[in-house]
N, C-alpha and C positions, 0 to 999 in steps of 0.2 A: 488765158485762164480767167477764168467767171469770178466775178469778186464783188462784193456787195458789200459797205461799211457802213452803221448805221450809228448813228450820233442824238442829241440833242435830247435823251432822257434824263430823270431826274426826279426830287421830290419837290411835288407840289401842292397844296392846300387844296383843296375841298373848292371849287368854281374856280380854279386857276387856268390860265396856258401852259402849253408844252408846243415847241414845233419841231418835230424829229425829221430826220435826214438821211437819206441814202445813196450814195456816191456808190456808181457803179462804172467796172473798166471789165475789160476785157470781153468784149460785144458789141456790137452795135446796137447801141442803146433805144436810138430811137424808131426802131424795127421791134420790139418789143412790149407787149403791156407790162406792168407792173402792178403790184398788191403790197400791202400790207396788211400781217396777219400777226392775232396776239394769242398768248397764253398766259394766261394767270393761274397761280396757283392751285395745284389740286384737279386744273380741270385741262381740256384740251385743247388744243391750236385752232381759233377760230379767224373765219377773214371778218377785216375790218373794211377796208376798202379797196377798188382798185381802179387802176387809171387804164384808159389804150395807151397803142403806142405813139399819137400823135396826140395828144391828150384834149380830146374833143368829148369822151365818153368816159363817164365815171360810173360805181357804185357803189353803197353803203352797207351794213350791217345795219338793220331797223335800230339796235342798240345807240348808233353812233351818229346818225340822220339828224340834220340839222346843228349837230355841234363840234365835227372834226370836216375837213377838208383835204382833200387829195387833189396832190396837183405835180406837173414835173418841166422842169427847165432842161431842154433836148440839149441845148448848147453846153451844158455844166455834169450834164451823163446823173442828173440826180433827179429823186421823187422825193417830196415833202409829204407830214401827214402835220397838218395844224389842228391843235385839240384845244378846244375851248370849253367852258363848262365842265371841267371835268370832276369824276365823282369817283368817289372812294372805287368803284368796282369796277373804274376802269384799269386798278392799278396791274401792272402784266408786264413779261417782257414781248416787247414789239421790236417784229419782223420783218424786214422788206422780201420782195422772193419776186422769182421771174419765171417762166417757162421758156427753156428752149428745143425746140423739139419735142422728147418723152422725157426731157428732164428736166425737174425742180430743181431750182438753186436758191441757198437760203442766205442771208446775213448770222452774223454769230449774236445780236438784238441787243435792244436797247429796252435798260430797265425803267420805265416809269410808275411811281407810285406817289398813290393819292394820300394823302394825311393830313389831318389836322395836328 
């Protein structure tokens, strides 16, 4: 069974870190890419980043370019999303999510919000 758990949200000030976490079982993980994807408030589930499954290749959200990083440890079955700079309207709950086959699989997210 597909399981994805994500951790390491929270509140943070106005240019602070956050480094969320997703711990995945039940797959072979590292046969895989990986994404993380947010939704804030009001609006709709966009991606932020995503890794291959060897994680050689990345990409960003223009939004997110230059100030979060995607990355994932094969041996520990987890993807990281480190946010630096972060700004009031990144505040969302953030998703990890996989494809396997014609199916998405999502984490149940992790809330982070920005505040002063």
């Amino acid at each position: 069974q597909v399981q994805l758990v994500e951790s390491g949200g929270g509140l943070v000030r106005p240019g602070g870190s956050l480094r969320l976490s997703c711990a995945a079982s039940g797959f072979i993980f590292s046969s895989y890419a990986m994404s993380w994807y947010r939704q804030a408030p009001g609006s709709e589930r966009e991606l932020v980043a995503s890794i291959s499954s060897a994680g050689g290749s990345t990409n960003y959200a223009n939004s997110v370019k230059g100030r979060f990083t995607i990355s994932r440890d094969n041996t520990k079955n987890t993807v990281y999303l480190q946010m630096n700079s972060l700004k009031p309207e990144d505040t969302a709950v953030d998703y990890c999510c996989t494809w396997i086959g014609r199916v998405i699989y999502w984490g149940k997210g992790s809330l982070v919000t920005v505040s002063s």
